[in-house]
C-alpha positions, 0 to 999 in steps of 0.5 A: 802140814803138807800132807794132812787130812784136805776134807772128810765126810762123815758116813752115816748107815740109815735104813731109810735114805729118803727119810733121812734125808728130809730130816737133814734137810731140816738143817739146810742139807740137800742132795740126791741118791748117786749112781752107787746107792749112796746119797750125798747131802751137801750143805755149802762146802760140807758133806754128809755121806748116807749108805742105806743099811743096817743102821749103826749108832752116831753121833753128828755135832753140828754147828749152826747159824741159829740155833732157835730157827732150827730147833723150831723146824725140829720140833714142828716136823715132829722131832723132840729137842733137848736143851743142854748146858752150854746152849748145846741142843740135842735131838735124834734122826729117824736112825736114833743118831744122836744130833748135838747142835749149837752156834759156831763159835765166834772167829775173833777178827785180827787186831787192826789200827785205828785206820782200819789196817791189820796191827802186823802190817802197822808194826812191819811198817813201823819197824822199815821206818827205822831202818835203811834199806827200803827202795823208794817206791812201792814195786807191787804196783796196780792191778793193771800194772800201773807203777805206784809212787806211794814208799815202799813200807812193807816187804813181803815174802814167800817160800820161794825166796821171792821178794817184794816191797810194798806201799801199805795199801797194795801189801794189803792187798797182795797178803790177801790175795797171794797165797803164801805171801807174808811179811818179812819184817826183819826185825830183831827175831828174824832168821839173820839175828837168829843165825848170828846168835847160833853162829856166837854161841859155835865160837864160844863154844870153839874157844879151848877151856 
């Protein structure tokens, strides 16, 4: 959603930056004090936010790579761990922030063909195979502008209205790496079979009673 939330920080007020931030380097944070007083923790592309002051209850879930190593370096630094249902773990920083961590969840990986090919490639494909209308070679070519004389399987669109037909190898390879790239099939619940249904229902609707 165009302007939706890009990034947020959470903001945590501690009474002792320092102290916080060696207990959160136990998860893998790091950072120093800025120029306005605020440390920023950072832990690959996230960020923590400390602001030294009256310290004000909350709550961090985190999610980790593993959990067990953690909850040992806690528990050797000093800092009790509580084992939840759900293998949820739960202890609390040198502020009495409470910190539930667990594992990230699992992303399921796309249904591929037995080739290896993303099953929504596989089916647009099959789909052009049925179908007229295809140029016959792939117009993507290579990366250094080679032309490509594998057919033109896939066709691929983006927001702008432009369009391209691909071998399966460079469409692949385009979907990737092209941001807002994606597959117009053209199949029966495409917008032309959706606009004709719209168009037949105005006719009937159109006919006197």
């Amino acid at each position: 959603m165009r302007g939706g939330v890009q990034a947020q920080v959470p903001v945590l007020s501690v009474g002792d930056a320092d102290a916080a931030g060696r207990f959160y380097a136990l998860f893998g944070y790091a950072g120093q004090p800025g120029e306005d007083g605020r440390t920023r923790l950072h832990c690959g592309d996230l960020t923590l936010l400390l602001v030294e002051g009256t310290p004000v209850p909350a709550t961090l879930h985190l999610h980790v790579d593993d959990v067990a190593a953690i909850a040992e370096r806690l528990a050797s630094a000093g800092h009790p761990v509580e084992h939840t249902p759900g293998a949820e773990c739960r202890t609390a920083d040198p502020d009495g922030n409470t910190i539930l961590f667990t594992r990230a969840p699992e992303v399921p990986a796309p249904q591929a063909e037995p080739d290896g090919r993303p099953a929504p490639v596989r089916r647009a494909a099959q789909v052009v195979a049925h179908r007229d209308g295809a140029p016959g070679h792939c117009q993507i070519g290579g990366p250094r502008g080679e032309p490509c004389t594998e057919p033109a399987e896939v066709k691929l669109a983006d927001s702008w209205g432009d369009t391209v037909w691909g071998c399966l190898t460079h469409a692949d390879e385009t979907l990737v790496n092209a941001r807002g790239a994606f597959l117009a099939t053209e199949d029966g619940t495409g917008l032309a079979a959706y606009l004709a249904a719209r168009q037949a229902r105005t006719d009937t609707a159109a006919v006197p009673g």
